[in-house]
C-alpha positions as semicolon CSV with decimal commas, in nm:
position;residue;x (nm);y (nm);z (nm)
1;X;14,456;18,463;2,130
2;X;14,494;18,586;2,505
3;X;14,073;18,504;2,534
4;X;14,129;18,123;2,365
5;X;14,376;18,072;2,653
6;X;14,159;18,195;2,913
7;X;13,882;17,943;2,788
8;X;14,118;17,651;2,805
9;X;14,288;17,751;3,131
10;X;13,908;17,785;3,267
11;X;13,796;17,392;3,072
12;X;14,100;17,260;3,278
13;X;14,004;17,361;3,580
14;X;13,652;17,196;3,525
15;X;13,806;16,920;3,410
16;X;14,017;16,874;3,732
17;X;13,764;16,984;3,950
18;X;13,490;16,756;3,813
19;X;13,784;16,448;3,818
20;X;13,892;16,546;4,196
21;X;13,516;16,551;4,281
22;X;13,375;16,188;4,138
23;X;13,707;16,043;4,304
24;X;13,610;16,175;4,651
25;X;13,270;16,018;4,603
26;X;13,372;15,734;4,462
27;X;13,588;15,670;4,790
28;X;13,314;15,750;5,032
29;X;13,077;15,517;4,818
30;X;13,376;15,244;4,869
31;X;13,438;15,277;5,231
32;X;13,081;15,288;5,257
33;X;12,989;14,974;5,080
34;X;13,320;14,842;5,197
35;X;13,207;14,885;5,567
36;X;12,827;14,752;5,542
37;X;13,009;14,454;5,368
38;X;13,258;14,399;5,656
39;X;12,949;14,461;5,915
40;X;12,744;14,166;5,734
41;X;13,035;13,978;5,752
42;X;13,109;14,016;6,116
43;X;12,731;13,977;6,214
44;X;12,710;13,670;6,013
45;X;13,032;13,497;6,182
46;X;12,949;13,618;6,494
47;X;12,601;13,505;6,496
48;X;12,453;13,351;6,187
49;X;12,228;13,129;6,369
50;X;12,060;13,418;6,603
51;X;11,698;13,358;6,659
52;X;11,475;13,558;6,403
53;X;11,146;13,665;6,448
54;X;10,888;13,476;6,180
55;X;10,719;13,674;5,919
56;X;10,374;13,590;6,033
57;X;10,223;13,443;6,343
58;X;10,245;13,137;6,445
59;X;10,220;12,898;6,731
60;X;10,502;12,633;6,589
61;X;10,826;12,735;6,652
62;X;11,034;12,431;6,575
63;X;10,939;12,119;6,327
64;X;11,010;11,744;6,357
65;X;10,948;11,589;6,022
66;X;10,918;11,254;5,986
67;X;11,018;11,080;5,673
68;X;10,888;10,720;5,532
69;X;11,198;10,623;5,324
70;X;11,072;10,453;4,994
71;X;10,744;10,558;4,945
72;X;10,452;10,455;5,229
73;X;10,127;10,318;5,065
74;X;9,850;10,553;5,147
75;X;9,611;10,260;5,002
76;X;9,744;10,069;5,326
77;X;9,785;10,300;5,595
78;X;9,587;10,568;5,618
79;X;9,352;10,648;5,287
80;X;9,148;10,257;5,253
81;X;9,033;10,168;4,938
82;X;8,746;9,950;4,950
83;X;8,637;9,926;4,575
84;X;8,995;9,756;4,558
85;X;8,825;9,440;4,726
86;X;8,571;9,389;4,442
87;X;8,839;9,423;4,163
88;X;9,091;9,234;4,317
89;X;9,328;9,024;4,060
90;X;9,114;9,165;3,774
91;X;9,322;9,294;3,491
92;X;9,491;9,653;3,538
93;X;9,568;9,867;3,244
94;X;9,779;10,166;3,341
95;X;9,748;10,453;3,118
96;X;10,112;10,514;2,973
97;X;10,250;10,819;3,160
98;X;10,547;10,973;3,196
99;X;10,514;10,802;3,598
100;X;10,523;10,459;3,437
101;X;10,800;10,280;3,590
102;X;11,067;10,151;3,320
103;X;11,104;9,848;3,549
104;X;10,739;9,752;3,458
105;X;10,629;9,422;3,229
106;X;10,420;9,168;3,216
107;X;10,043;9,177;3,310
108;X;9,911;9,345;3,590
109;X;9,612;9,323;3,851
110;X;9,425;9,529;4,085
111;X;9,541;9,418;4,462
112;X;9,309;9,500;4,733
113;X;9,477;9,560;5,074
114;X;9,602;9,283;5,269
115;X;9,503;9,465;5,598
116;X;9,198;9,563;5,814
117;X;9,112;9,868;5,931
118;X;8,995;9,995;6,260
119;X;8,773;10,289;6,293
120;X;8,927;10,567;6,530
121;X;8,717;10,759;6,791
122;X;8,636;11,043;6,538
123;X;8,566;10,788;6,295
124;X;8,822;10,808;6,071
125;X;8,943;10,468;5,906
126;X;9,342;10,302;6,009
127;X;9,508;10,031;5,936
128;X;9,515;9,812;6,226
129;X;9,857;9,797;6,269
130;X;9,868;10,209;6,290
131;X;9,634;10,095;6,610
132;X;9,852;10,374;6,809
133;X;9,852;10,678;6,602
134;X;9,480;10,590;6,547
135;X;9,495;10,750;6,918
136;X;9,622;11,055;6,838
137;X;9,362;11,152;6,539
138;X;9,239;11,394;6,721
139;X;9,533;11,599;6,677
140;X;9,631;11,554;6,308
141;X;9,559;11,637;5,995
142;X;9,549;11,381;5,724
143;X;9,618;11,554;5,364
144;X;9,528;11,306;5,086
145;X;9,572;11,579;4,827
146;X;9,954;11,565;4,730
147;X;10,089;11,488;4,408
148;X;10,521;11,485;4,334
149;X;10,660;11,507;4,014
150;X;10,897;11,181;3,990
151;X;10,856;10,809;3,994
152;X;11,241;10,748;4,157
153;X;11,367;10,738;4,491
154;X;11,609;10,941;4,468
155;X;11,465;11,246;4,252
156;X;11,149;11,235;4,430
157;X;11,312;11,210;4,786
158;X;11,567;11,560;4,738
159;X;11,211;11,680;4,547
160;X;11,021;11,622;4,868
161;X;11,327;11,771;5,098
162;X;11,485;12,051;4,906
163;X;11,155;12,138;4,600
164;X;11,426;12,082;4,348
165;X;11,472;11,707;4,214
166;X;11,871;11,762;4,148
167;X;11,988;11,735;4,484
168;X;12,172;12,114;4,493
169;X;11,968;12,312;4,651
170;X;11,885;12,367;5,036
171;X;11,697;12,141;5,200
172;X;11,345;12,280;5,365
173;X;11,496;12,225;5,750
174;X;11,819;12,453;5,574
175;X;11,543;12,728;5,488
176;X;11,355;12,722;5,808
177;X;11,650;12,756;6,022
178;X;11,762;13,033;5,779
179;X;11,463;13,203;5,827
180;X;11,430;13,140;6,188
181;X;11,765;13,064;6,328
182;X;11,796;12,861;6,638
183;X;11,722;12,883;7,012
184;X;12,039;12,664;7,092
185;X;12,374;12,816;7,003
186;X;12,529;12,511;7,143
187;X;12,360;12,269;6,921
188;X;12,324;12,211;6,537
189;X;11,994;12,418;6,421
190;X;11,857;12,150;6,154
191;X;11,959;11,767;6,294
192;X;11,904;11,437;6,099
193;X;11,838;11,103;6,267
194;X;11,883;10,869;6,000
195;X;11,838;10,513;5,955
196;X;12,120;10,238;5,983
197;X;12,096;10,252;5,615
198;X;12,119;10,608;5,444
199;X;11,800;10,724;5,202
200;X;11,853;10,726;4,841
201;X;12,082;11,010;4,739
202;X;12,218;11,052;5,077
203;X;12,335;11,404;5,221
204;X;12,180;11,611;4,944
205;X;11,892;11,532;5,150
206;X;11,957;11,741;5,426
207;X;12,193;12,004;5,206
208;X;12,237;12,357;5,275
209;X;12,243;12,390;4,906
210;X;12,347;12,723;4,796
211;X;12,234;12,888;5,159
212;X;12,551;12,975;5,376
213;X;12,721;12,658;5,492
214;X;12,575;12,721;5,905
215;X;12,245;12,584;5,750
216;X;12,308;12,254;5,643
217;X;12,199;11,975;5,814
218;X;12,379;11,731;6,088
219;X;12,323;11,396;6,101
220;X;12,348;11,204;6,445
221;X;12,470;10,819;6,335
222;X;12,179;10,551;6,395
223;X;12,379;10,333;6,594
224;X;12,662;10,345;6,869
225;X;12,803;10,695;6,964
226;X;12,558;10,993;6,795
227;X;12,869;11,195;6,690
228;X;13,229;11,027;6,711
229;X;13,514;11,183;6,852
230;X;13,258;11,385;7,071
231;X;13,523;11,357;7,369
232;X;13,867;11,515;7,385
233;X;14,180;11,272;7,360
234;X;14,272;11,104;7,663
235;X;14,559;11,371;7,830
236;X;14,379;11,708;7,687
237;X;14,177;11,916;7,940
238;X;13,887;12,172;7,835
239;X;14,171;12,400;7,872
240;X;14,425;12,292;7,650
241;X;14,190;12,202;7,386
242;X;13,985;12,586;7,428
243;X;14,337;12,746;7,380
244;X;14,436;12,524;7,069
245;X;14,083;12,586;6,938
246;X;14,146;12,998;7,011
247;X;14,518;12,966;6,822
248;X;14,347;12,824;6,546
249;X;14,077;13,052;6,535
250;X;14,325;13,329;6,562
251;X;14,483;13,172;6,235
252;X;14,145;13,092;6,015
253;X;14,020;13,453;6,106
254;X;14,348;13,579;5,934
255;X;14,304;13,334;5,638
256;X;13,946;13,478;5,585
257;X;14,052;13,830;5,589
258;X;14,202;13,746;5,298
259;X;13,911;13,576;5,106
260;X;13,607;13,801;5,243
261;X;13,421;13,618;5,009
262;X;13,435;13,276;5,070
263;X;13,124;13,196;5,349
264;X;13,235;12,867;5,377
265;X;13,518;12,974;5,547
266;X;13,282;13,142;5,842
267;X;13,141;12,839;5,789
268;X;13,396;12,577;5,918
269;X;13,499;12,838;6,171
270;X;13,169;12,818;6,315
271;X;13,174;12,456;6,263
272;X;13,471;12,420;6,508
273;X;13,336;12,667;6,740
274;X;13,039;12,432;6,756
275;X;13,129;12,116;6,802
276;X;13,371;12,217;7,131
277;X;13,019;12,369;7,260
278;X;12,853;11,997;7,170
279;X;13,101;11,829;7,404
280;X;12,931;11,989;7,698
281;X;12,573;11,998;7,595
282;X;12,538;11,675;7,346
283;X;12,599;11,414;7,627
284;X;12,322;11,543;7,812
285;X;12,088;11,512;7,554
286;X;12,173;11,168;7,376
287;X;12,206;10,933;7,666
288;X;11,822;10,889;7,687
289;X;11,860;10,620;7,949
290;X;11,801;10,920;8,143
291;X;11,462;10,926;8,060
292;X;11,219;10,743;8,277
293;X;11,130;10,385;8,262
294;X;10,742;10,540;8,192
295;X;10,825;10,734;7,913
296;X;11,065;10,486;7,750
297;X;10,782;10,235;7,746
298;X;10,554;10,486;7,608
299;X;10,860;10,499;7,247
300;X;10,853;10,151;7,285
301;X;11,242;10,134;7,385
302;X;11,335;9,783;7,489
303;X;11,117;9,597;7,262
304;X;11,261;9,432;6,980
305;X;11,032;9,609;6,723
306;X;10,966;9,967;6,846
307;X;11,333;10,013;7,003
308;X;11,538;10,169;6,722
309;X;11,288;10,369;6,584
310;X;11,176;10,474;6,928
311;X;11,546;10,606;7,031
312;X;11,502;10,850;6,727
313;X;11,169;10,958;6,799
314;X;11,266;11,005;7,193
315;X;11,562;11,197;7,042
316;X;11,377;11,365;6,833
317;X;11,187;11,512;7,129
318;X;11,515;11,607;7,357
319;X;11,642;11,793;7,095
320;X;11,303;12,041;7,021
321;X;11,326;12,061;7,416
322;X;11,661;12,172;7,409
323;X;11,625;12,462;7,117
324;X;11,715;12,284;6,788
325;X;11,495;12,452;6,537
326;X;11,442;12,149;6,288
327;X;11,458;11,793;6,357
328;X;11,402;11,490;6,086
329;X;11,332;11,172;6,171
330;X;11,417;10,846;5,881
331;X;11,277;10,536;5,886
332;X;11,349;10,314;5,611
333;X;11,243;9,957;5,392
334;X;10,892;10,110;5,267
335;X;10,929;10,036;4,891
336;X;10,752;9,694;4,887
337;X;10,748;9,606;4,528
338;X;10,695;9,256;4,696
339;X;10,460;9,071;4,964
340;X;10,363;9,430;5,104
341;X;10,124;9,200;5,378
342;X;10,466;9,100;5,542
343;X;10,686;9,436;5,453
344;X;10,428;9,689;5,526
345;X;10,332;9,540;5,823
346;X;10,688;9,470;5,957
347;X;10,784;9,909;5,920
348;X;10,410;10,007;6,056
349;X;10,467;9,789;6,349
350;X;10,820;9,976;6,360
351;X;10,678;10,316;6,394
352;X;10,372;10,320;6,528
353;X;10,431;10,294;6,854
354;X;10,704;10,565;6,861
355;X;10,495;10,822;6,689
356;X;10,221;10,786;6,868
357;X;10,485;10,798;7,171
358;X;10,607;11,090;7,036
359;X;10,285;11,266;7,014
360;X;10,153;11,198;7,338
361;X;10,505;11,288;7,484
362;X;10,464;11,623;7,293
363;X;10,123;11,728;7,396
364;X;10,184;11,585;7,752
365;X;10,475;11,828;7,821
366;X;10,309;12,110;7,664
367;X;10,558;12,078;7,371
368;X;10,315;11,970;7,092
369;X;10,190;12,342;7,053
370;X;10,490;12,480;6,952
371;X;10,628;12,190;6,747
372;X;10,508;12,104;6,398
373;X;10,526;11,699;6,311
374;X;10,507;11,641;6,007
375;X;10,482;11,255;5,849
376;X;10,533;11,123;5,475
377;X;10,667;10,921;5,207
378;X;10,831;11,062;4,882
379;X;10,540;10,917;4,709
380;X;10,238;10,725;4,750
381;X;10,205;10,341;4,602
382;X;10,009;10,227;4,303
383;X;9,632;10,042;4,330
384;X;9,798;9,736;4,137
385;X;10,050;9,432;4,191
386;X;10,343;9,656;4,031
387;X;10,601;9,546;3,848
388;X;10,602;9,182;3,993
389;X;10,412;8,870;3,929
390;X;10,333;8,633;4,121
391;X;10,070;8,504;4,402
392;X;10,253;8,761;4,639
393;X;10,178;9,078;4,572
394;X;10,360;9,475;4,627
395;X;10,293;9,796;4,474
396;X;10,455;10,034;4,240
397;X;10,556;10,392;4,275
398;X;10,288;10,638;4,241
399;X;10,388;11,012;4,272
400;X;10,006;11,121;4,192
401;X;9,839;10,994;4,484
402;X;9,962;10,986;4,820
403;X;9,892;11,072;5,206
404;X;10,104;11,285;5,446
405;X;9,963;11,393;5,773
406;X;10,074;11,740;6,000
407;X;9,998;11,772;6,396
408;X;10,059;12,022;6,645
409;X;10,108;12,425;6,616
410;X;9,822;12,591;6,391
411;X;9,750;12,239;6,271
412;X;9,364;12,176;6,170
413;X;9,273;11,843;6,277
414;X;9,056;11,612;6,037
415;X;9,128;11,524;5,653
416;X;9,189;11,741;5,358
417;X;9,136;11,614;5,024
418;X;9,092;11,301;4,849
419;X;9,181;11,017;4,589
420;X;8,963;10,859;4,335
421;X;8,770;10,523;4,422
422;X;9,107;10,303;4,387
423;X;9,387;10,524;4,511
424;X;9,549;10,596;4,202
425;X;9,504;10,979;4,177
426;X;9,417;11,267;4,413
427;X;9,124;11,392;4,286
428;X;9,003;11,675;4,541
429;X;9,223;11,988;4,709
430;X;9,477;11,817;4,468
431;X;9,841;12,053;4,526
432;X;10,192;11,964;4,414
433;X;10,477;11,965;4,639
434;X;10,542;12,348;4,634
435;X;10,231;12,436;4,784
436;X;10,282;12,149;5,079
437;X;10,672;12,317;5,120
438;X;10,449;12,666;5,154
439;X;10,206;12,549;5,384
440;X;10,511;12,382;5,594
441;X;10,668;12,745;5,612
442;X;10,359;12,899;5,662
443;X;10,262;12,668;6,025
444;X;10,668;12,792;6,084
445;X;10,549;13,162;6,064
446;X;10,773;13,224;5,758
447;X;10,640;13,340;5,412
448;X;10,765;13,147;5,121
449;X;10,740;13,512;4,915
450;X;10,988;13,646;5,132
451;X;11,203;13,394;5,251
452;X;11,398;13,440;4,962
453;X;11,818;13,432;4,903
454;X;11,982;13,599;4,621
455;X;12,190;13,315;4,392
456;X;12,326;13,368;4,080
457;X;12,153;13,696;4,003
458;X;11,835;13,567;4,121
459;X;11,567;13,552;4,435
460;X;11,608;13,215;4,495
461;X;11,271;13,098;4,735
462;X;11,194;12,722;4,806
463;X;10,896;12,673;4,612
464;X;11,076;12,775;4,304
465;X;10,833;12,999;4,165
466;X;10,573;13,096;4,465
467;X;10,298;12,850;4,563
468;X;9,984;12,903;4,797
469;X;9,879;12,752;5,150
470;X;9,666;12,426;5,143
471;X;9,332;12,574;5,307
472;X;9,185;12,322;5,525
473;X;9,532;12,163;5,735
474;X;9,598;12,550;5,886
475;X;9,348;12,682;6,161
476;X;9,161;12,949;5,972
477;X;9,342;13,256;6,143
478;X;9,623;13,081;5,977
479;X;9,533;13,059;5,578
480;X;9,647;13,427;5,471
């Protein structure tokens, strides 16, 4: 009896001991995870945008990508198709695809290309009214190897910006300032220059997605003031406003002790932060009168044309000067369904100048090395009259053949892949749009593999699943 009580006096004590014991761990496994929780939550609302060092080497170390709102034909610009002047107006059959447009009836006819084309000085054929860029060839790359995945605006555009055709996810400037942060604390990282009129599907465009809210993107407004309210209020010095902006601070910081979860809450207290650091440096930057009378001519600012598109592209420039990491450009009124001679040639006469400005600007001030530019359309347009009849004739959507060009950093002048004999397919280094998101990263220094953000329970990486690096438009140090 005496050695029973013994035993259970003795299991007790295990008991207790082993109890006492896990609960001592248990609170120094809290504290600890509790602490490296608090310390990623400081360093991220202290400094979310700190420059990072890229996972690979790489000459670019900021992007301006420049985006051909509706859907550029690469038949017209910069991928001619001469067969298309032997069938012209013969009868088209399109095969029946999932890409056929549900807009389409009546018959259709093989339209040849209302333009000439000039040959460049490293022979390469342009369309005449590209007579500008066709300068520059000697510093891009033309890829005629990309194929997208939808025949809409809008699915195709957030497919082209964010490698998700939904519109939730982070945009690719979101993802390379995540991986790279910014060299300007006093600017936005990733800033949008849109068009008067907004692309299709508007802000998902330049989303942060599910990324921390620090990475979405800004736009500037097209015309009048960049960013309203960028002054204080008549009657309210730098002072007053810097101690109202430190009360409030005082008062959000509290708030988000509270909900350690919620980023979004670093997030807008960043946001404030930010925008009383734009007042001093965004004045500077936007009032490109500054600029000489020289380099204003070279955008083509001041002629009735050139002038608005110009501004962005000039812009566009200040900003990469100044630090911001990623920069895109809109230009808009490229889905000529209808009398592409006079639409086509109206938005080529738009940009040309200005990119070709902007490249010349670039490589002029030493800039071009460093900066990756980056030009396309959400998809290319079809070798046929479309989904109109008529004697004036447009082109239809067509996601599986299409041209997009890259300059500057590790960029490989010359042209990568091909389309068939009319346009209407690539048919050589053919890639979908995850491996041209990869090789974007990769010219950035950053490795789609591990540029990667955990959502949900999962890696979440912009290419979706992994992708590989279109050989040919890196330098070959670059390809790996």
């Amino acid at each position: 009896m005496k050695k029973e009580t013994i035993d259970e006096q003795t299991l007790e004590s295990r008991r207790c001991f082993l109890f006492r014991s896990t609960m001592g761990l248990g609170g120094i496994a809290l504290s600890t995870l509790l602490a490296q929780e608090a310390s990623a939550s400081s360093a991220l609302a202290e400094s979310p945008l700190a420059p990072k060092l890229p996972h690979l080497p790489a000459k670019a170390k900021a992007c301006i990508f420049l985006l051909m709102d509706g859907g550029a034909s690469h038949i017209d610009t910069f991928d001619p198709k001469p067969k298309l002047r032997e069938l012209h107006m013969k009868e088209f059959v399109k095969e029946r695809t999932k890409f056929v447009s549900n807009m389409e009836s009546g018959k259709r006819y093989y339209v040849a290309s209302p333009f000439n084309f000039i040959r460049a000085k490293n022979g390469m054929e342009i369309c005449e009214h590209f007579s500008h860029v066709a300068g520059c060839v000697d510093d891009i790359c033309f890829y005629r190897g990309g194929q997208a995945d939808s025949v809409n605006h809008p699915t195709a555009l957030y497919h082209l910006n964010t490698g998700n055709m939904f519109g939730t996810e982070p945009a690719v400037g979101a993802w390379a300032t995540y991986g790279l942060g910014t060299m300007n604390q006093n600017l936005p990282a990733f800033v949008v220059l849109p068009d008067v009129i907004y692309p299709q599907g508007g802000a998902p465009n330049w989303s942060n997605g599910f990324l921390p809210p620090h990475f979405q993107g800004t736009p500037l407004r097209a015309t009048g003031a960049p960013i309203l309210d960028l002054e204080p209020q008549p009657g309210v010095t730098k002072e007053t406003q810097r101690r109202n902006l430190d009360f409030l601070g005082a008062l959000n910081r509290q708030h988000q002790q509270r909900h350690r979860n919620r980023l979004e809450l670093a997030g807008r207290i960043e946001a404030y932060e930010l925008a009383f650091r734009m007042q001093t440096e965004i004045p500077g930057i936007v009032e490109i009168e500054r600029e000489s009378v020289a380099t204003k001519q070279l955008y083509g600012i001041g002629e009735k044309e050139t002038d608005a598109f110009g501004r962005r592209c000039l812009l566009a420039r200040r900003l990469v000067e100044k630090g911001v990491r990623f920069v895109q450009v809109y230009s808009s009124g490229w889905d000529s369904h209808d009398d592409i001679a006079t639409a086509h040639r109206n938005r080529m006469r738009a940009v040309d100048k200005p990119i070709a400005g902007l490249l010349k600007d670039l490589k002029r001030t030493g800039l071009l090395e460093s900066t990756l530019v980056i030009w396309a359309g959400e998809f290319g347009r079809s070798p046929d009259n479309g989904v109109r009849g008529g004697l004036v004739y447009g082109r239809d959507h067509n996601p599986k053949g299409m041209t997009m060009w890259f300059a500057g950093g590790d960029v490989k002048p010359g042209i990568v892949g091909a389309t068939d004999e009319i346009g209407g397919a690539a048919v050589e280094v053919v890639h979908p749009l995850r491996d041209i998101h990869v090789t974007m990263l990769r010219l950035l220094g950053l490795d789609d593999d591990r540029l990667r953000y955990l959502h949900n329970g999962r890696q979440m990486q912009l290419s979706q699943f992994g992708g590989q690096v279109i050989k040919g438009i890196c330098s070959e140090s670059r390809q790996g």
